[in-house]
N, C-alpha and C positions, 0 to 999 in steps of 0.2 A: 875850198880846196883849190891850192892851185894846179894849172892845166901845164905837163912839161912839152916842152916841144924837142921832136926828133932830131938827133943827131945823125938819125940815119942817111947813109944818101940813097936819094931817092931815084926810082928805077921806073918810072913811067911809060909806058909805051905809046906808040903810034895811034895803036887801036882802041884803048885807054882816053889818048887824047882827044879821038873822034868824038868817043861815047861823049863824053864832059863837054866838046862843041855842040854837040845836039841837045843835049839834056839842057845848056844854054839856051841855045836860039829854040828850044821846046815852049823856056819859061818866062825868056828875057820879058815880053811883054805884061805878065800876069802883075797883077799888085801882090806885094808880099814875093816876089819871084826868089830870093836869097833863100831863105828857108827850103825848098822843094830842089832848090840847084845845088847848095851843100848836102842835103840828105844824097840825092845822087850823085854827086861827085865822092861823098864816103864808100856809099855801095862800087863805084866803080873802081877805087884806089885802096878801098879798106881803111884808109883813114885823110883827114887832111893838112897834106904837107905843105908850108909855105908857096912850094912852085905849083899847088894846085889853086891854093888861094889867091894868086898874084892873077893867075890867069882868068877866073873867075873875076878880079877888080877889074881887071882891064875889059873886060866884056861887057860887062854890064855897067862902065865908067863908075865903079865908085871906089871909095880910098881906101887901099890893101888895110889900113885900119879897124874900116870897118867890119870888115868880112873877117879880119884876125877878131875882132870885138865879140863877136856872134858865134863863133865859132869858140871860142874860148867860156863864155859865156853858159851858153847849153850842154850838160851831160850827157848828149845823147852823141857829140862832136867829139873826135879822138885826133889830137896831135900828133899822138905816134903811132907806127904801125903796129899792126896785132900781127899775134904768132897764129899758128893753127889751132894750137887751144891755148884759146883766151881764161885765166883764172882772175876771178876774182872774187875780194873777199869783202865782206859786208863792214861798214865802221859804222853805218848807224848806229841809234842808243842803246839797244836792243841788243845785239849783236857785242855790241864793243863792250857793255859791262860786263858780258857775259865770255870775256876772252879773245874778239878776235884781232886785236889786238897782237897778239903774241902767236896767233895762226896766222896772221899778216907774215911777222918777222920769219916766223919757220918757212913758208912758203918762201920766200925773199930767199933764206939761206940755200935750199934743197934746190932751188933754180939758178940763183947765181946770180938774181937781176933785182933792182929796187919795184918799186911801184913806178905803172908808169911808163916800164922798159919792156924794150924783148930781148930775148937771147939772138944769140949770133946768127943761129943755125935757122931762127923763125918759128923755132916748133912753141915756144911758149911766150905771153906776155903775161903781164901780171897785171890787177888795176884795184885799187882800191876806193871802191866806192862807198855812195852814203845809205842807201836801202834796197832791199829788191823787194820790200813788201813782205815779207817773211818772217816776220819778228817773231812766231810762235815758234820756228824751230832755228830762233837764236842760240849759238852762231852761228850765219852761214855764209857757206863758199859755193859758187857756181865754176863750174868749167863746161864755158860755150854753154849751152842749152842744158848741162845738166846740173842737176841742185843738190847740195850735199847740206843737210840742218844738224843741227846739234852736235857741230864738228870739234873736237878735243884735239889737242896738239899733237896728241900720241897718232890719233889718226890721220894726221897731214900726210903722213910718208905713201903710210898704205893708199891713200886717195891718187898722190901721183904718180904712183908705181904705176897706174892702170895705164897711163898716158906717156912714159918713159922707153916705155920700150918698141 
């Protein structure tokens, strides 16, 4: 699956910036130091934006390729910013013969935003991913922390009504 990257512009702050100087000079020396400085730099930013990645290559002298490589690479790495509630829907095999697929598409429609995306205002993104481990109560959709299984299309609406208003 490929990874999108933001069109957002990005809004970084001062204190932001400090956090990700330290969480740097925390790891610079460690082997393996990339991995623990992106997981932190995600927690600090919510996700990572080219200007976070450029400053990470330049810190740690390695080629903004590579850190785009790694970062694009791992699932657990997000190119674009998340809303306040994050939805996502399951396309593993499980899930997907099982319809999520078309609770993909309805979600997309009832938000207004592809996979991938967030809305304007921040309050939603959407992501379609490959498993949560869940396959007995295929299909399913999370929002943030909570788990919805054996999700029907008809019940998309009522699921985001909770978080709409």
């Amino acid at each position: 699956m490929q990874k999108h990257i933001s069109n957002a512009t990005f809004k970084g702050t001062k204190e932001q910036k400090k956090k990700l100087l330290d969480a740097i000079k925390k790891h610079k020396q460690e082997k393996g130091a990339l991995m623990p400085i992106l997981q932190e730099a995600q927690t600090i930013y919510g996700y990572l934006p080219i200007e976070v990645q450029t400053i990470i290559a330049r810190e740690l002298n390695i080629p903004l390729r590579e850190i785009f490589g790694v970062s694009t690479f791992y699932s657990q790495f997000s190119l674009t910013p998340k809303g306040k509630y994050n939805v996502s829907v399951c396309l593993g095999t499980a899930c997907y013969v099982k319809g999520s697929g078309d609770i993909l598409k309805k979600v997309s429609s009832i938000l207004g935003i592809e996979a991938e995306e967030c809305t304007k205002d921040g309050k939603f993104s959407l992501t379609a991913c490959r498993c949560v481990g869940a396959c007995g109560l295929a299909p399913v959709m999370t929002i943030n922390d909570n788990v919805y299984g054996r999700v029907t299309v008809d019940q998309v609406e009522g699921i985001l009504s909770k978080y709409l208003e």
